[in-house]
DRENKOLMI-483563 format. One record per atom (N, C-alpha, C, CB): residue number from 0; residue in one letter; chain; atom name; x, y, z. Coordinates in steps of 0.05 Angstrom, whole numbers. Atoms other than C-alpha are relative to their C-alpha. Glycine has a CB too. Layout:
# DRENKOLMI-483563
   resi   resn   chain   name        u        v        w
    NUM      A       A     CA        X        Y        Z
...
This chain:
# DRENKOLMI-483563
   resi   resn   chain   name        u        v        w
      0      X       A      N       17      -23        0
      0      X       A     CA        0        0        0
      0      X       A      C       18       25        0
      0      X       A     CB      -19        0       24
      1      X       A      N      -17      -35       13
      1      X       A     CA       32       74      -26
      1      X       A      C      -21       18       22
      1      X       A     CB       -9       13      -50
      2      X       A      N        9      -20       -7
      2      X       A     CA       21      124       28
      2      X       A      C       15       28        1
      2      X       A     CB       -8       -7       19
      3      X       A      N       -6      -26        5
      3      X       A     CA       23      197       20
      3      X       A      C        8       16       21
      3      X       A     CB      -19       12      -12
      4      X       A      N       -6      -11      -18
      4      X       A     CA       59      234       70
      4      X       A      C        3       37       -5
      4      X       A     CB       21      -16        8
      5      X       A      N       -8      -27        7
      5      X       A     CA       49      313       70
      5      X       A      C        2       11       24
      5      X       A     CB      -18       15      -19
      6      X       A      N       -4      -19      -25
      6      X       A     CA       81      370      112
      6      X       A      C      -15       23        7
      6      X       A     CB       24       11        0
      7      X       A      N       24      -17       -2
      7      X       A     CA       37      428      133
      7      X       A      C       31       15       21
      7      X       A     CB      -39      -16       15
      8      X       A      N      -30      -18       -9
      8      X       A     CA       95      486      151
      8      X       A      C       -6       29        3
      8      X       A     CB       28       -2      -25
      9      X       A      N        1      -29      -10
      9      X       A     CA       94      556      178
      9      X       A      C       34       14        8
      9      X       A     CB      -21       -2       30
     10      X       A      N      -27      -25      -11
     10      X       A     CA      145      617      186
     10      X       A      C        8      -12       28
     10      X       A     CB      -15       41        7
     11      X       A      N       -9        0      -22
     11      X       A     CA      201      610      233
     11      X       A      C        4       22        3
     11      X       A     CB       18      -13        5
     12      X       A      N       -6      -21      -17
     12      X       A     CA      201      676      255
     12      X       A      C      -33       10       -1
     12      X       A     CB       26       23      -13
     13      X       A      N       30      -12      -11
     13      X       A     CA      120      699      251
     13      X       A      C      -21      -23        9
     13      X       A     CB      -16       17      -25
     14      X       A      N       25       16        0
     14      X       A     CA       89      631      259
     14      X       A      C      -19       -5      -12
     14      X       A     CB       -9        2       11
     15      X       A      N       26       -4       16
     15      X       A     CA       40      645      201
     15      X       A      C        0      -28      -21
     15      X       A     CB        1       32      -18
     16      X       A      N       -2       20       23
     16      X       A     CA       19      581      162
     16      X       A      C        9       10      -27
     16      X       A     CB      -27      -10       -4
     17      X       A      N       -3       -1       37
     17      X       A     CA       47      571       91
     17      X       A      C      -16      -13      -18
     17      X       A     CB       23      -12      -10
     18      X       A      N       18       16       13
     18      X       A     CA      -13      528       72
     18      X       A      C      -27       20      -14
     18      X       A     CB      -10      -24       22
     19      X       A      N       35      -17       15
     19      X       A     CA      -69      555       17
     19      X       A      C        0      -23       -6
     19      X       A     CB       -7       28      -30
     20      X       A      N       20       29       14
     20      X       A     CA     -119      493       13
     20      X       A      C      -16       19      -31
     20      X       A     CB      -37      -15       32
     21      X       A      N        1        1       29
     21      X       A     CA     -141      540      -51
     21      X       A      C       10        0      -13
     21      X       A     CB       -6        7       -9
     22      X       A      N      -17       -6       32
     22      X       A     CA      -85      532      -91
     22      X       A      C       15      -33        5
     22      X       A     CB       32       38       -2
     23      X       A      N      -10       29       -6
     23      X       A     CA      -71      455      -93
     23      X       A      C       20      -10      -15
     23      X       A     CB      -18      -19       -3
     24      X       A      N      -26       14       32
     24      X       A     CA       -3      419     -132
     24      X       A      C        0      -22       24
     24      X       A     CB       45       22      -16
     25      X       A      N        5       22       -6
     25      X       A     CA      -10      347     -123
     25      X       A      C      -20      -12       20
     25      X       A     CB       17       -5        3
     26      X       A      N       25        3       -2
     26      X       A     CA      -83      348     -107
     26      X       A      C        1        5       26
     26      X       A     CB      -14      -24      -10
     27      X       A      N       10       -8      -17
     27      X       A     CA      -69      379      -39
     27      X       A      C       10       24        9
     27      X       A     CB        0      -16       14
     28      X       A      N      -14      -24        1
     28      X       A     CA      -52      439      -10
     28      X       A      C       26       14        3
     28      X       A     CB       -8        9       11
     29      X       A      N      -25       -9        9
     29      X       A     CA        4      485      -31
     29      X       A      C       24       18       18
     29      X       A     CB       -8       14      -24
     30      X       A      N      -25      -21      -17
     30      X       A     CA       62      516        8
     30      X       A      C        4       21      -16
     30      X       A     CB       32      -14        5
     31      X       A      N        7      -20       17
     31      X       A     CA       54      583       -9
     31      X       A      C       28       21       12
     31      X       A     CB      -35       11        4
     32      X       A      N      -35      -18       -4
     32      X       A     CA      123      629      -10
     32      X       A      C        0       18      -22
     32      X       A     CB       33      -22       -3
     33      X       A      N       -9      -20       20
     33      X       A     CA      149      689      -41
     33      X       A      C       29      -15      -10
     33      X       A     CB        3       33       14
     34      X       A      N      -19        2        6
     34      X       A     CA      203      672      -85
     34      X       A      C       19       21      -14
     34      X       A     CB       -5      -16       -8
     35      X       A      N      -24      -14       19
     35      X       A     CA      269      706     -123
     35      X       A      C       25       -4      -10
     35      X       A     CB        5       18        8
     36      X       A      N      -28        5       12
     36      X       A     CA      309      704     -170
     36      X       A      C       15       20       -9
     36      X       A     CB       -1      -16      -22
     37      X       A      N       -8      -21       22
     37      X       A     CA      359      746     -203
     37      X       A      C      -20       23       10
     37      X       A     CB       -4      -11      -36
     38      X       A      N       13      -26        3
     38      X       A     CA      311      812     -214
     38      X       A      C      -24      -19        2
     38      X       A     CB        6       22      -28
     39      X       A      N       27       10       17
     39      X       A     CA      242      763     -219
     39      X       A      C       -8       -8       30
     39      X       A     CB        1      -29      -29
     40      X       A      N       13       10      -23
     40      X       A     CA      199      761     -150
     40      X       A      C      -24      -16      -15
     40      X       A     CB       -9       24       21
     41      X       A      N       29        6       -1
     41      X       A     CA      130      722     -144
     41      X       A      C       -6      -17       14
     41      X       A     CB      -10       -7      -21
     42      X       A      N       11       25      -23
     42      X       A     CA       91      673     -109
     42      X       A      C       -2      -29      -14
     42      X       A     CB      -36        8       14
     43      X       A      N        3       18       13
     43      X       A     CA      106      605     -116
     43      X       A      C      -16      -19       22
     43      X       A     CB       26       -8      -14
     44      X       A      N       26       20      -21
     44      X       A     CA       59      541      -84
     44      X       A      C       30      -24       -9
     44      X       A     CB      -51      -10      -18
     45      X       A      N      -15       29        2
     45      X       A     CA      111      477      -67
     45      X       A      C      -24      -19        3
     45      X       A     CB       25       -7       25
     46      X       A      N       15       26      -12
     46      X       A     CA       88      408      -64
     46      X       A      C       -4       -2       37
     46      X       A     CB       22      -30      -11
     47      X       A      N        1       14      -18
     47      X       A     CA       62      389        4
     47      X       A      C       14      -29        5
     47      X       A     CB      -22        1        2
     48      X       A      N       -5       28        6
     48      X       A     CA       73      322      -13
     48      X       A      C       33       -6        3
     48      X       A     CB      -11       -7      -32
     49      X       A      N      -30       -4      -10
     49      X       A     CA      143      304       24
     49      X       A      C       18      -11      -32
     49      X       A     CB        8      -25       34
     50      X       A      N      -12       17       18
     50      X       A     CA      195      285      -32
     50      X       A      C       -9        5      -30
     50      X       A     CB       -7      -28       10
     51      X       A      N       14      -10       29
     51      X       A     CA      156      312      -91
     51      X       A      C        4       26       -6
     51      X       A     CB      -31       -4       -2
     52      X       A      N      -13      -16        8
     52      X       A     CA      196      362     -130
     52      X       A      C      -15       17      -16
     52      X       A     CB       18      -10       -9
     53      X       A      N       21      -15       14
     53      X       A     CA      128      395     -163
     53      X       A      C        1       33        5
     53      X       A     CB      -28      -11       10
     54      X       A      N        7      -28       -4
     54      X       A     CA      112      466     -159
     54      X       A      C      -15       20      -21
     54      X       A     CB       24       12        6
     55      X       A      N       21      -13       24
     55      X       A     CA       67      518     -192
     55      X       A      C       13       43        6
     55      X       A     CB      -50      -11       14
     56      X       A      N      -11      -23       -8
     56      X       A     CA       83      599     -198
     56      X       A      C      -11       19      -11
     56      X       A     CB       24        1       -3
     57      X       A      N       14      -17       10
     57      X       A     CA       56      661     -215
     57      X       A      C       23        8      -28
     57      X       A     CB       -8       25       25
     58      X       A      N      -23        1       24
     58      X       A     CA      126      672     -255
     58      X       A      C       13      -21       -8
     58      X       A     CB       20       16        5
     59      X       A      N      -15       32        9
     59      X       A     CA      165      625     -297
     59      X       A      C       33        7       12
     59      X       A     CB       -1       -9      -45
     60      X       A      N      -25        9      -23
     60      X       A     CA      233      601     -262
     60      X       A      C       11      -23      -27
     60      X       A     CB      -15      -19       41
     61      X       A      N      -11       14       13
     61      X       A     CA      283      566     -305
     61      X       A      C        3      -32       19
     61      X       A     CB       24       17       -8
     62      X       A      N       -5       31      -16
     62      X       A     CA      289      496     -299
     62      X       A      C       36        6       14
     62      X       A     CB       -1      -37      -32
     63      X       A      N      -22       -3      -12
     63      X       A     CA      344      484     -237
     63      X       A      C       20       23       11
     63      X       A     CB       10      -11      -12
     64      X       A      N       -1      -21      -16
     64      X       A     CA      345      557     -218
     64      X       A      C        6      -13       32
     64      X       A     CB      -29       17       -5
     65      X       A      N       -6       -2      -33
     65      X       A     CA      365      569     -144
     65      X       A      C      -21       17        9
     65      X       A     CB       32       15        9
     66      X       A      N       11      -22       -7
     66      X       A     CA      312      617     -114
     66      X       A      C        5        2       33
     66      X       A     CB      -31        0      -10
     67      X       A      N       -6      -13      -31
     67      X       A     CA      309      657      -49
     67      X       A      C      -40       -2        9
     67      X       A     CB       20       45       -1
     68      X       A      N       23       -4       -5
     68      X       A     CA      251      648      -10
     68      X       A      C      -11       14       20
     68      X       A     CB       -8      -19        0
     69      X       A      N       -4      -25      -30
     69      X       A     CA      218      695       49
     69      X       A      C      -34       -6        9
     69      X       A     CB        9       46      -13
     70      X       A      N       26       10      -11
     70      X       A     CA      150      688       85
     70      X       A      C      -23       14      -18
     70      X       A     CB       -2        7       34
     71      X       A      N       26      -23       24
     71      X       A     CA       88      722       37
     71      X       A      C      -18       10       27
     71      X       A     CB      -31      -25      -33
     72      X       A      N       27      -10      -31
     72      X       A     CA       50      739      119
     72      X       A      C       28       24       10
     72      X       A     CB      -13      -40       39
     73      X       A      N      -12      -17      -14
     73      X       A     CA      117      775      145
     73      X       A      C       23        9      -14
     73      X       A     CB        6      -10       24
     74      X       A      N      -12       -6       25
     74      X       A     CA      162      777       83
     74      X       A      C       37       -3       13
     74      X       A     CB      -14       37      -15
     75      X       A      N      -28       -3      -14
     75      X       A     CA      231      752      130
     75      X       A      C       17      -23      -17
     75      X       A     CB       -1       -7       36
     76      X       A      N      -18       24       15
     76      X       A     CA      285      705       98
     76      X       A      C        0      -25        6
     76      X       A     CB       24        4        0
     77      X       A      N       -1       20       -5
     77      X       A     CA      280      641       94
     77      X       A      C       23      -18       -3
     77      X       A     CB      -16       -6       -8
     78      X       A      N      -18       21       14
     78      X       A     CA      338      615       54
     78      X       A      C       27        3       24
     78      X       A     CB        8       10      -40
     79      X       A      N      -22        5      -24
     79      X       A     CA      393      591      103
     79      X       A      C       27        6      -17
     79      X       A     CB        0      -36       16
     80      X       A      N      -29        0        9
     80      X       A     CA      467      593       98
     80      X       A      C        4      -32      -13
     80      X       A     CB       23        9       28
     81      X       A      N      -18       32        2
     81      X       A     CA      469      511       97
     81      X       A      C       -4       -5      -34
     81      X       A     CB      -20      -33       24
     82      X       A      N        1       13       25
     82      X       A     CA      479      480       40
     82      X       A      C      -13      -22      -17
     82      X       A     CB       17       -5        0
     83      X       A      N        9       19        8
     83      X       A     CA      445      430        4
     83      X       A      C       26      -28       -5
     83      X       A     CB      -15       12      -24
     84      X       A      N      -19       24        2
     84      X       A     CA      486      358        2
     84      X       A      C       -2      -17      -29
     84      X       A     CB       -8      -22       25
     85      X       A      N       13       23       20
     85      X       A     CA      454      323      -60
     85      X       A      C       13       28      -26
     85      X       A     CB      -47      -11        3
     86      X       A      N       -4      -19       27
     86      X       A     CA      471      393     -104
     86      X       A      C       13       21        4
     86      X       A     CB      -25       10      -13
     87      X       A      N       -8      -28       -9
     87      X       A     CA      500      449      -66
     87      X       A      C       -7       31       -3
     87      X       A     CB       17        0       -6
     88      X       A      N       26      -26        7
     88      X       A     CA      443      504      -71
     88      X       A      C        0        6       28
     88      X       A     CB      -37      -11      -14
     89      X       A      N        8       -2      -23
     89      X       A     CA      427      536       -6
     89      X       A      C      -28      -16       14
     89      X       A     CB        0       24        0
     90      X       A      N       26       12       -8
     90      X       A     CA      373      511       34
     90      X       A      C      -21       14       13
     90      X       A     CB        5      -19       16
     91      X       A      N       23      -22      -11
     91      X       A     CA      310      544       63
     91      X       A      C      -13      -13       16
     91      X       A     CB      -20       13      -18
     92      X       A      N       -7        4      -28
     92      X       A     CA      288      537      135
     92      X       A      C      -40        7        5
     92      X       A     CB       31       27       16
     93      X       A      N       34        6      -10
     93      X       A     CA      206      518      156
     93      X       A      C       -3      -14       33
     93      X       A     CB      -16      -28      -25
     94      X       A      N       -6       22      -19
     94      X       A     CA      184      491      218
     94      X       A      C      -26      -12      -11
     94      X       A     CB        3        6       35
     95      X       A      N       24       21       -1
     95      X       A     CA      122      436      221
     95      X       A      C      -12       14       20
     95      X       A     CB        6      -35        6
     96      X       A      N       27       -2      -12
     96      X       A     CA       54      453      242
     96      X       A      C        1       -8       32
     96      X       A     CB      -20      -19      -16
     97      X       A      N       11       16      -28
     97      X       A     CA       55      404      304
     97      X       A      C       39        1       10
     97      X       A     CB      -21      -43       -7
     98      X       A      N      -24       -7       -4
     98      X       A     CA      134      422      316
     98      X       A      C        9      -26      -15
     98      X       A     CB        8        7       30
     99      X       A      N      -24        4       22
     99      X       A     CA      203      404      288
     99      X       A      C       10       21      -28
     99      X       A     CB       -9      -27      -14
    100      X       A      N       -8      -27       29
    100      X       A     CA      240      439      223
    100      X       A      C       -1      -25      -21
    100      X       A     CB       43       24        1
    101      X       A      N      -21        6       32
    101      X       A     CA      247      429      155
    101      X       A      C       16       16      -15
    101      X       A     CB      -15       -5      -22
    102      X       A      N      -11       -4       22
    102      X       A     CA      291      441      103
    102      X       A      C        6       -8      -28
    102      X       A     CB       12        0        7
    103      X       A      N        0       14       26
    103      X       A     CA      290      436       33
    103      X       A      C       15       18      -17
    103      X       A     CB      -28       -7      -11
    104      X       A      N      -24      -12       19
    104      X       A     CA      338      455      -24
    104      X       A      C      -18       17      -23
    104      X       A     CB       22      -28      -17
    105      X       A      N       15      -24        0
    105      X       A     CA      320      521      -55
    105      X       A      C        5       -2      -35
    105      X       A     CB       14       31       22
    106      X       A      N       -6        6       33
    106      X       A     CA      338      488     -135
    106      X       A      C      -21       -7        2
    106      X       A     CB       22      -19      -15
    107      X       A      N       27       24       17
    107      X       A     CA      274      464     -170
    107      X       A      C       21      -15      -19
    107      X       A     CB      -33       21      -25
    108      X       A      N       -8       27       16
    108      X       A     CA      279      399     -192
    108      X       A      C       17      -20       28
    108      X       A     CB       28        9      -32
    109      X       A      N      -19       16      -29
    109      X       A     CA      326      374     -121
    109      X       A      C      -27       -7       20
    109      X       A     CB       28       30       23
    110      X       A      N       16       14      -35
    110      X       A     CA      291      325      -77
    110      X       A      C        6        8       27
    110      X       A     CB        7      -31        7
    111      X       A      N       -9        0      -34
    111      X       A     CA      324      344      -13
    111      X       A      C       -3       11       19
    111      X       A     CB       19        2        7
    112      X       A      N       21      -14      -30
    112      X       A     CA      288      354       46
    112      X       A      C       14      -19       25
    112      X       A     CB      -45       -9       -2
    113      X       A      N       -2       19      -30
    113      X       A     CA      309      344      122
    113      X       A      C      -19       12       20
    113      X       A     CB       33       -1       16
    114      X       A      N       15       -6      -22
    114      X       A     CA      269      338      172
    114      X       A      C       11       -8       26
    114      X       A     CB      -23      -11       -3
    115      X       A      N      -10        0      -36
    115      X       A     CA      286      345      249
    115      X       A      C      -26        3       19
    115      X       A     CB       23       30        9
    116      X       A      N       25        6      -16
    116      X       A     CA      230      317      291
    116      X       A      C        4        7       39
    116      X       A     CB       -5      -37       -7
């Protein structure tokens, strides 16, 4: 049996959920973040869905871009100093709903997420 494990994540510095149940990528709701690249802000929705490299955006983002991401409720930085291990992109810094952090690598297209329970 295939089960679906999704994270549900809020600002580490305002506490404000990152979840819009109206804007769904992979039929559930979307982690909702300001992103940037270069000169190109906008709002992008990640997969919930742990491990699933999806995403949807108001702007287009080159495939394997790096972006910066920051809270869209208090607009503070998210993207860490650490590094990503699988690609060497920075990483960007969530905690979980019911506590713990995540981290996930700030390239589209990079699986790599840690979690600290």
């Amino acid at each position: 049996m295939n089960k679906t494990v999704t994270l549900q994540l809020k600002c580490i510095y305002c506490g404000e959920s990152f979840m819009d149940p109206s804007h769904k990528v992979d039929g559930y709701p979307g982690i909702k973040l300001k992103a940037r690249t270069g000169d190109i802000t906008g709002i992008v929705w990640l997969s919930s869905v742990l491990g699933s490299p999806k995403f949807e955006s108001e702007v287009e983002f080159t495939k394997k871009v790096v972006a910066r991401f920051s809270c869209p409720n208090c607009s503070a930085e998210l993207t860490s100093t650490q590094t990503c291990d699988m690609c060497g992109a920075l990483m960007a810094r969530f905690k979980l709903s019911d506590g713990g952090k995540v981290r996930v690598c700030c390239r589209s297209g990079c699986k790599n997420v840690w979690l600290e329970l």
